[in-house]
TIRO-2110 file (N, C-alpha, C; in Angstrom, 1 decimal):
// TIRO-2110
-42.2, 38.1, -43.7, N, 1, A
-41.6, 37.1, -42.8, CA, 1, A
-42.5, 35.9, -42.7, C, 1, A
-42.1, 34.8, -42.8, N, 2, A
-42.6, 33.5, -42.9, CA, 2, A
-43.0, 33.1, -41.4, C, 2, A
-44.4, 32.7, -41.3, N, 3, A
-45.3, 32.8, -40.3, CA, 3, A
-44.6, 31.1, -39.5, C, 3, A
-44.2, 30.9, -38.2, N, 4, A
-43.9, 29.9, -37.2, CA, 4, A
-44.7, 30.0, -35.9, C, 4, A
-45.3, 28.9, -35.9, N, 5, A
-45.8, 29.2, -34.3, CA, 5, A
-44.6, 29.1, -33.6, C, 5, A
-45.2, 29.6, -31.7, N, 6, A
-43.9, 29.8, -30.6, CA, 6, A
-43.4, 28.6, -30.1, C, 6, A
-44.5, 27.2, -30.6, N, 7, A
-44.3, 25.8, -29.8, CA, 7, A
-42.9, 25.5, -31.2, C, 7, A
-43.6, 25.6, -32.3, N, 8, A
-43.0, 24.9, -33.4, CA, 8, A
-41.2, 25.6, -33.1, C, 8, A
-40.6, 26.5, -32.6, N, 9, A
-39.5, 27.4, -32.9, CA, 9, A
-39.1, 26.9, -31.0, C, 9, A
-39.8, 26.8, -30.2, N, 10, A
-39.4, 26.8, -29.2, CA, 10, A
-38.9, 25.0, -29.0, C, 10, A
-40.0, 24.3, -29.4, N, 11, A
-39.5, 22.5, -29.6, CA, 11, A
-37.8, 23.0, -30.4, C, 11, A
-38.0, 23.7, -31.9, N, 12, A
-36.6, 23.1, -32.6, CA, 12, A
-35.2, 23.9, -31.1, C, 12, A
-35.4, 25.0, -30.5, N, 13, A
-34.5, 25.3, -29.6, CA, 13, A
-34.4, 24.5, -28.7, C, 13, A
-35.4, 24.2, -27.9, N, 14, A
-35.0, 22.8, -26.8, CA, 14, A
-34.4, 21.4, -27.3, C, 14, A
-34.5, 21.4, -28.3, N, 15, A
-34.0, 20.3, -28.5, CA, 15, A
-33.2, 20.3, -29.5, C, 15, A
-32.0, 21.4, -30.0, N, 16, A
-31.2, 21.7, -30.4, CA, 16, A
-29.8, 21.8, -29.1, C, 16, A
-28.6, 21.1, -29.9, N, 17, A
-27.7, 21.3, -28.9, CA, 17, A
-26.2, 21.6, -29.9, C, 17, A
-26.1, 21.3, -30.8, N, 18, A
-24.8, 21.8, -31.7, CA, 18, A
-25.3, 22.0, -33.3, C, 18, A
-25.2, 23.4, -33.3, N, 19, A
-25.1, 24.5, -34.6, CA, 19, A
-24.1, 24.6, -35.7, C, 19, A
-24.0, 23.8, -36.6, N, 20, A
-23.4, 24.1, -37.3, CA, 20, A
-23.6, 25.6, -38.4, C, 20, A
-22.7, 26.3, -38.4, N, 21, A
-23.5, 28.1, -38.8, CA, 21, A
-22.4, 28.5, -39.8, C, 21, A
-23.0, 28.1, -41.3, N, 22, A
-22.6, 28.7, -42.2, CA, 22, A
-22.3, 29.8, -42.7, C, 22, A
-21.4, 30.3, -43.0, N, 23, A
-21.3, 32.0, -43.4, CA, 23, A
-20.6, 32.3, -42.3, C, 23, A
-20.5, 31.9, -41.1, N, 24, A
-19.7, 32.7, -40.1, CA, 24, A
-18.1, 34.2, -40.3, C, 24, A
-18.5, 34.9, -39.4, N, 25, A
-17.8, 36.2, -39.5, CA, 25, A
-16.6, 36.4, -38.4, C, 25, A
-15.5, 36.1, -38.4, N, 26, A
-14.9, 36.9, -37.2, CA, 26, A
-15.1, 38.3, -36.9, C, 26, A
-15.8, 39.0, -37.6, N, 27, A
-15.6, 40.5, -37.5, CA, 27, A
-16.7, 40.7, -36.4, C, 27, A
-16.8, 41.3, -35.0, N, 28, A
-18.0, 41.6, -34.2, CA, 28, A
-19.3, 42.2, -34.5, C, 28, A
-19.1, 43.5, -35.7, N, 29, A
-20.2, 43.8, -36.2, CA, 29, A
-21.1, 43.3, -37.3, C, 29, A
-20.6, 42.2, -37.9, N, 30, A
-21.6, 41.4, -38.2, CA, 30, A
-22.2, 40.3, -37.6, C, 30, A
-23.3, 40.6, -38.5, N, 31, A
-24.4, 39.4, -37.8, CA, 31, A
-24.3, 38.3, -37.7, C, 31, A
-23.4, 37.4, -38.5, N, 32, A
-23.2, 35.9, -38.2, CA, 32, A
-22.5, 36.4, -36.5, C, 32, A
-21.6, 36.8, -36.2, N, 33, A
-20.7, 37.0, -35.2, CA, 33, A
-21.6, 37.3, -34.1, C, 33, A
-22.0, 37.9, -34.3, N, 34, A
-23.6, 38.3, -32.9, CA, 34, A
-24.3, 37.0, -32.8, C, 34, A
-24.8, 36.3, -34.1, N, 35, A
-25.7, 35.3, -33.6, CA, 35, A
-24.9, 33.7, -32.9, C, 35, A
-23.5, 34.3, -33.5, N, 36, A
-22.7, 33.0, -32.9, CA, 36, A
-22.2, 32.7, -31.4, C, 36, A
-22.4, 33.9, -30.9, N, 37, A
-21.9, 34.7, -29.9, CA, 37, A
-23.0, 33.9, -29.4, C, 37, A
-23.7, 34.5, -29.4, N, 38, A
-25.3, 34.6, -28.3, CA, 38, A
-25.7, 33.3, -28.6, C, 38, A
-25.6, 32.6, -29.4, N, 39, A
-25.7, 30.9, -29.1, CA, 39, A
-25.1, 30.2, -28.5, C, 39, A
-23.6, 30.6, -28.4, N, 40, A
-22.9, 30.0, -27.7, CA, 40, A
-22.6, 30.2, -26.3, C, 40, A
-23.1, 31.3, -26.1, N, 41, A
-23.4, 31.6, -24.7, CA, 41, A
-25.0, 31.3, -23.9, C, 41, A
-25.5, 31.0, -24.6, N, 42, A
-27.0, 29.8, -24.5, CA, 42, A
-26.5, 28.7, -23.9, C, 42, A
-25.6, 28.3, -24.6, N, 43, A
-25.5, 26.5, -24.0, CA, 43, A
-25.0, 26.1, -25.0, C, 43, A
-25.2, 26.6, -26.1, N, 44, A
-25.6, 25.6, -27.7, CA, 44, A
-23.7, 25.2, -28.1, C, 44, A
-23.3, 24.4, -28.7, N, 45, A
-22.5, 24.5, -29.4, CA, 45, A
-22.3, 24.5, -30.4, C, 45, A
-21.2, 26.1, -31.0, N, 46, A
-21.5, 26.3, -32.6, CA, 46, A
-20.5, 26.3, -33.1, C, 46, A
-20.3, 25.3, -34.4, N, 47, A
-19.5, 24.8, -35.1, CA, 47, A
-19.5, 26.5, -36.6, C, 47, A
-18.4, 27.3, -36.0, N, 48, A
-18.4, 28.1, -37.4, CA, 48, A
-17.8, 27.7, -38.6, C, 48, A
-18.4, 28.2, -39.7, N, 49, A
-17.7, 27.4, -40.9, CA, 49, A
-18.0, 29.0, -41.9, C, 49, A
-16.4, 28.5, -42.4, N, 50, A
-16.0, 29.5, -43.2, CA, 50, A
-14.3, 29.3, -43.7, C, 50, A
-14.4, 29.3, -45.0, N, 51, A
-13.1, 28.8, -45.6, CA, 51, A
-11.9, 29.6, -45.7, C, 51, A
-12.6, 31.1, -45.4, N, 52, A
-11.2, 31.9, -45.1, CA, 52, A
-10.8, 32.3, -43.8, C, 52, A
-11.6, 31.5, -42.9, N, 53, A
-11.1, 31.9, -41.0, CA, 53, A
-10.5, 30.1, -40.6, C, 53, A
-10.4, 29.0, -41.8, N, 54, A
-10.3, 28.0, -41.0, CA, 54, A
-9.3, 27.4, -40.4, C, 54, A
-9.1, 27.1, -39.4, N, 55, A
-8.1, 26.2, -38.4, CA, 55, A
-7.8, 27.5, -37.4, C, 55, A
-9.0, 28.8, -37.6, N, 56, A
-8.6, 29.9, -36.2, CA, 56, A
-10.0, 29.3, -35.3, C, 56, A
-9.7, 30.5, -33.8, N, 57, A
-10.4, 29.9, -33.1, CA, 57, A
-11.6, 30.7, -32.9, C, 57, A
-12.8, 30.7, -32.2, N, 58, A
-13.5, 31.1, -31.9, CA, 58, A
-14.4, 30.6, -30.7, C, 58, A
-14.7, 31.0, -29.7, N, 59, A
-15.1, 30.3, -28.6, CA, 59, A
-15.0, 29.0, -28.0, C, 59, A
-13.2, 28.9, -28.5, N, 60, A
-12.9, 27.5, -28.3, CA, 60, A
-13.5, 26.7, -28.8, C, 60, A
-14.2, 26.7, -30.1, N, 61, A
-14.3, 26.3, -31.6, CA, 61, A
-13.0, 26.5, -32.7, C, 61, A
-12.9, 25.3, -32.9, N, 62, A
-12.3, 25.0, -34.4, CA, 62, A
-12.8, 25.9, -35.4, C, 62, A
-13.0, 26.9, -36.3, N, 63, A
-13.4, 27.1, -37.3, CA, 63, A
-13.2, 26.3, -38.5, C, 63, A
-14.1, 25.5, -38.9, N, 64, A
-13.8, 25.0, -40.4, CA, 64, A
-14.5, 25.5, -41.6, C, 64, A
-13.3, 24.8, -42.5, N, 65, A
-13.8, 25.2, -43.8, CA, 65, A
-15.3, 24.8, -44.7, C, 65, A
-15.8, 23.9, -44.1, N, 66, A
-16.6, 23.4, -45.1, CA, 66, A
-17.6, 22.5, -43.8, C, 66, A
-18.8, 22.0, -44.2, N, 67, A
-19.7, 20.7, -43.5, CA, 67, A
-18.8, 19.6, -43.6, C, 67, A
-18.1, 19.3, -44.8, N, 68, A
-17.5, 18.0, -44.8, CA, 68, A
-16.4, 18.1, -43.8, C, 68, A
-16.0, 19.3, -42.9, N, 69, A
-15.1, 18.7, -42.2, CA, 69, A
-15.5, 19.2, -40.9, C, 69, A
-16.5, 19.1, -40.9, N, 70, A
-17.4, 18.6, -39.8, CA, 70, A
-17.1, 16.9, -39.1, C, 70, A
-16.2, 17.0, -37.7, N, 71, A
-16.5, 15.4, -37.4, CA, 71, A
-17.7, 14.7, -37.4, C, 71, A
-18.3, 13.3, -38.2, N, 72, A
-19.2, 13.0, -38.0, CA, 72, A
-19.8, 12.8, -36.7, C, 72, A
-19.0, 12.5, -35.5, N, 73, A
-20.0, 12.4, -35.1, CA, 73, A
-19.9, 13.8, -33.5, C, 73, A
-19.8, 14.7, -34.1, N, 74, A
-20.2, 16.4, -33.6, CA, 74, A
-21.8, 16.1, -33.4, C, 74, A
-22.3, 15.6, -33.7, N, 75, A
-23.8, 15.7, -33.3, CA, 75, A
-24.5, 16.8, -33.4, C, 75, A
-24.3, 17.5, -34.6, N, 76, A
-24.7, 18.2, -35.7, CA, 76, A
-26.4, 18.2, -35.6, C, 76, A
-26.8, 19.3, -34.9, N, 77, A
-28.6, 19.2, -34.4, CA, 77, A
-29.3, 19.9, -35.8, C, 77, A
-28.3, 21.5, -35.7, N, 78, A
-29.0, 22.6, -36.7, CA, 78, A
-28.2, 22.7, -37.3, C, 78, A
-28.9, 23.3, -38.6, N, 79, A
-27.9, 24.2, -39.6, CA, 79, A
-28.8, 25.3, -39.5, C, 79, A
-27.5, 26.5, -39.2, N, 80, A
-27.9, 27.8, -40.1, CA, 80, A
-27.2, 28.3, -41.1, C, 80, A
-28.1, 28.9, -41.7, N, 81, A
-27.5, 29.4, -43.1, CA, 81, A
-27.5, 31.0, -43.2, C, 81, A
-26.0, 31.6, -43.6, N, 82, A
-25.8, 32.9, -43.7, CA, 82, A
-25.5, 32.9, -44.6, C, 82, A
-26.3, 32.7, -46.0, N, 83, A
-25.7, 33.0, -47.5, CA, 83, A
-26.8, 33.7, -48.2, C, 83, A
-26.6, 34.1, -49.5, N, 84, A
-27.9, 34.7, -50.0, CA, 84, A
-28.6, 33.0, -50.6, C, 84, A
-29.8, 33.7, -51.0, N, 85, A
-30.6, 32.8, -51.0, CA, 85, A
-30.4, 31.8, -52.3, C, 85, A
-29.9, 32.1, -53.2, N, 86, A
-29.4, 31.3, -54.4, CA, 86, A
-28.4, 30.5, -53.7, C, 86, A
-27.4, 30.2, -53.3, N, 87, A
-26.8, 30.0, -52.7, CA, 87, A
-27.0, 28.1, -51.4, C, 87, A
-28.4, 28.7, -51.1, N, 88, A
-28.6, 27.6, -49.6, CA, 88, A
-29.3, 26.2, -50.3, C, 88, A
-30.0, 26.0, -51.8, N, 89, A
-30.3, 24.4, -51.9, CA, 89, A
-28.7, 23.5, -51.8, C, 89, A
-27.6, 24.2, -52.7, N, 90, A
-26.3, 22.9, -52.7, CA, 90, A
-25.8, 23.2, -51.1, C, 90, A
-25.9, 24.1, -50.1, N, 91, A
-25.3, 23.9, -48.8, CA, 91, A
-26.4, 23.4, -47.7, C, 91, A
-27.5, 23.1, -48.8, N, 92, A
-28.6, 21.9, -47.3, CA, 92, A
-28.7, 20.6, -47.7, C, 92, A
-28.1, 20.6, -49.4, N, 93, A
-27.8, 19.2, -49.5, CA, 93, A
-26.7, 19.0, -49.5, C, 93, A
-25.1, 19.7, -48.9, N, 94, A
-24.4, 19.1, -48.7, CA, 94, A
-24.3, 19.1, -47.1, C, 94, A
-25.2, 19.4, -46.7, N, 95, A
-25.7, 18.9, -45.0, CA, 95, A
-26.6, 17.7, -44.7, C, 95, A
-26.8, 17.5, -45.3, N, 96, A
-27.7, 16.1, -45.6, CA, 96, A
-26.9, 14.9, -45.8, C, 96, A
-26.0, 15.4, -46.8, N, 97, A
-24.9, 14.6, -47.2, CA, 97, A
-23.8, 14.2, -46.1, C, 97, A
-23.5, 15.2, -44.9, N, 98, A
-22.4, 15.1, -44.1, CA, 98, A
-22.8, 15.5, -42.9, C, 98, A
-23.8, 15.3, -42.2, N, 99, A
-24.3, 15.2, -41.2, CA, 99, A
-25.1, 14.4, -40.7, C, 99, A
-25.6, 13.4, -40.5, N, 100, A
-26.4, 12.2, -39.7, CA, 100, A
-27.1, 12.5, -39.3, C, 100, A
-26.8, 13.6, -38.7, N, 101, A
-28.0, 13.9, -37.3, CA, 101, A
-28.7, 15.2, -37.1, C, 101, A
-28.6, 15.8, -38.1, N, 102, A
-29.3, 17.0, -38.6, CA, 102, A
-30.9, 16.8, -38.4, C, 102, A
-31.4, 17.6, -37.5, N, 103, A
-32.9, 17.6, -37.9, CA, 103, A
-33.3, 18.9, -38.0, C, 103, A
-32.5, 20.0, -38.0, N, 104, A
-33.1, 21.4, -38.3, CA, 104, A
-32.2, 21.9, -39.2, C, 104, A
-33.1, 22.5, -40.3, N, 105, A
-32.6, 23.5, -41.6, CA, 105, A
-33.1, 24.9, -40.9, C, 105, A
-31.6, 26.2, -40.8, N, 106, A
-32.8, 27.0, -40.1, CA, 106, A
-31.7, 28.3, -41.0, C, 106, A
-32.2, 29.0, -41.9, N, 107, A
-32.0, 30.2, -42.9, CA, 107, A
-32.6, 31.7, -42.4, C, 107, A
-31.4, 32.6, -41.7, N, 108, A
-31.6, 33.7, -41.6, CA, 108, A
-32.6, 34.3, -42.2, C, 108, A
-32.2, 35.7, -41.6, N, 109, A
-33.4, 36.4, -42.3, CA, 109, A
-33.3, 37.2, -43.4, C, 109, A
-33.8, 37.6, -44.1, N, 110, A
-33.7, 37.5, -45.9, CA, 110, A
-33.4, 36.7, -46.6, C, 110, A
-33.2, 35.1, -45.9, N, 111, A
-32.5, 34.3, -47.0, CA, 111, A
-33.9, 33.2, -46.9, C, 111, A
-34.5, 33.2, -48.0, N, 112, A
-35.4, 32.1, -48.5, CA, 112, A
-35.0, 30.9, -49.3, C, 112, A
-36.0, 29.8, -49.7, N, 113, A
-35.4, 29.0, -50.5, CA, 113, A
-36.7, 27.6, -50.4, C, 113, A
-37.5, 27.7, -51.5, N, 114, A
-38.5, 26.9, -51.3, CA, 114, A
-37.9, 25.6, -51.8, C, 114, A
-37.0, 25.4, -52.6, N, 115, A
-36.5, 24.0, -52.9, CA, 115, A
-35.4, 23.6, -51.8, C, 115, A
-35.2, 24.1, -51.3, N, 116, A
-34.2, 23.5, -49.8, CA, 116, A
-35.5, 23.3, -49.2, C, 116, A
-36.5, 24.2, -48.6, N, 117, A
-37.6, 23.6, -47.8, CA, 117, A
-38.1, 22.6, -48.4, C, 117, A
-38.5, 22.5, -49.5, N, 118, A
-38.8, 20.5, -50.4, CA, 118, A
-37.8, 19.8, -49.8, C, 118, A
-36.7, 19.9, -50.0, N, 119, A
-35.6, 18.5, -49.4, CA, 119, A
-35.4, 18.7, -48.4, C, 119, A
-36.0, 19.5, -47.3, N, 120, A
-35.4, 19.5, -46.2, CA, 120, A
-36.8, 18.9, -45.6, C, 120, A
-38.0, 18.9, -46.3, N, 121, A
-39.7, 18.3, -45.6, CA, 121, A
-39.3, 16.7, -46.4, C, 121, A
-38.6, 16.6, -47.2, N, 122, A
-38.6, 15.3, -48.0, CA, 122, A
-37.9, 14.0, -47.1, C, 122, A
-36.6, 14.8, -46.4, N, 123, A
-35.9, 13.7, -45.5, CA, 123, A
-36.4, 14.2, -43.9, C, 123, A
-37.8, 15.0, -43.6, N, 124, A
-38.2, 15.0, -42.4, CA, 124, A
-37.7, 15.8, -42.0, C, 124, A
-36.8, 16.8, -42.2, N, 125, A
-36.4, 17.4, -41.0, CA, 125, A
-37.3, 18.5, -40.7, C, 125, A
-36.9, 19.7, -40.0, N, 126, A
-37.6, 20.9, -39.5, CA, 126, A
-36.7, 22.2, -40.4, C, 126, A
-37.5, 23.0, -41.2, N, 127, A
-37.1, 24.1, -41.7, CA, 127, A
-37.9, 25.2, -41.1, C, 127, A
-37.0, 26.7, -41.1, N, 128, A
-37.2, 27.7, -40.9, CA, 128, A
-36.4, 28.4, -42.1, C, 128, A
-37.3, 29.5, -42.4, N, 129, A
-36.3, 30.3, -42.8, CA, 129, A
-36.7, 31.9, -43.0, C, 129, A
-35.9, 33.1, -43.2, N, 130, A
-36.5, 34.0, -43.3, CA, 130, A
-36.4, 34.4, -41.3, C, 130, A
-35.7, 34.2, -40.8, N, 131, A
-35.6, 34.2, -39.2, CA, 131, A
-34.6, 33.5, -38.7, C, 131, A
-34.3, 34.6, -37.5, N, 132, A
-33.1, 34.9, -36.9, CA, 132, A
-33.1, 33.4, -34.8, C, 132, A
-32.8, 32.7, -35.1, N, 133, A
-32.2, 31.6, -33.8, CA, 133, A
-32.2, 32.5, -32.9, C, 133, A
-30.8, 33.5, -32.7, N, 134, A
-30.7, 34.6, -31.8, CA, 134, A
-32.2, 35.4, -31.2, C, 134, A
-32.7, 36.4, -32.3, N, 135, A
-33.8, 37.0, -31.4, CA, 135, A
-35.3, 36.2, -31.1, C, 135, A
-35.0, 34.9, -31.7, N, 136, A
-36.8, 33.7, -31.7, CA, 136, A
-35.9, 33.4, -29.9, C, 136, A
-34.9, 33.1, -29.7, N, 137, A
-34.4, 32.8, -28.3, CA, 137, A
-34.9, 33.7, -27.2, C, 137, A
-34.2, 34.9, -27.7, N, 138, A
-34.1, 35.9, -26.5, CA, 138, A
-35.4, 36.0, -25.9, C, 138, A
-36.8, 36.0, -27.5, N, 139, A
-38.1, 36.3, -27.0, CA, 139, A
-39.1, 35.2, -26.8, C, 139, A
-38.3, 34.1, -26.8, N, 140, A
-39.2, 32.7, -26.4, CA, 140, A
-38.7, 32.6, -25.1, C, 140, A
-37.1, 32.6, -24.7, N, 141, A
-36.4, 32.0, -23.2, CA, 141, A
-36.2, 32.8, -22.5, C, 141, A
-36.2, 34.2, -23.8, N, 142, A
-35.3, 35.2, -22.3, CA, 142, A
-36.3, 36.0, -21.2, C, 142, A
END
């Protein structure tokens, strides 16, 4: 697991306010579904995306299909990413591409990606990866 200090993970949570969370699951026993759950019950608002649940609802979320139909201006803080790890450089640069206001890249756990962390340190933002939003919360706020 990729080493974060508690200031560096606790700054990107206070000052995160809408998630956009890739991979999302309607099914309860998965883990996108747990961590969408528990963010959204934080405060946070989370934009699910997922191309075979879109135009259903989810905590009075829209589900969409893709970042690009993401409203721009949703005010789009985080990305997380629920894909394998081949997978997350073309979905951090199609976040880059359709979000403004993105300042955190943040990739579950098992999902690495040193060339998304290069373009994601290149346009400044804040990456994590290899780590879960949900349990860095519970054990930093709760």
């Amino acid at each position: 697991m990729t080493s974060y200090s508690d200031d560096f993970l606790r700054q990107i949570l206070d000052g995160t306010k809408t998630i956009a969370l890739v991979g999302f699951s309607n099914k309860p026993d998965r883990p996108s579904f747990r961590v969408a759950t528990y963010l959204a019950e934080q405060g946070y608002r989370v934009i699910p995306i997922n191309p075979g649940l879109a135009g259903q609802d989810f905590m009075g979320e829209t589900i969409v299909a893709d970042l690009s139909s993401i409203p721009k201006d949703a005010g789009v803080d985080m990305l997380d990413v629920f894909r394998r790890s081949e997978f997350v450089l073309p979905v951090v640069e199609q976040a880059l591409a359709e979000l403004p206001g993105l300042k955190t890249v943040w990739l579950q756990i098992g999902v690495e990606s040193e060339a998304a962390a290069a373009v994601a340190a290149e346009k400044g933002l804040a990456f994590v990866q290899d780590r879960c939003p949900k349990i860095e919360h519970a054990r930093l706020k709760g």
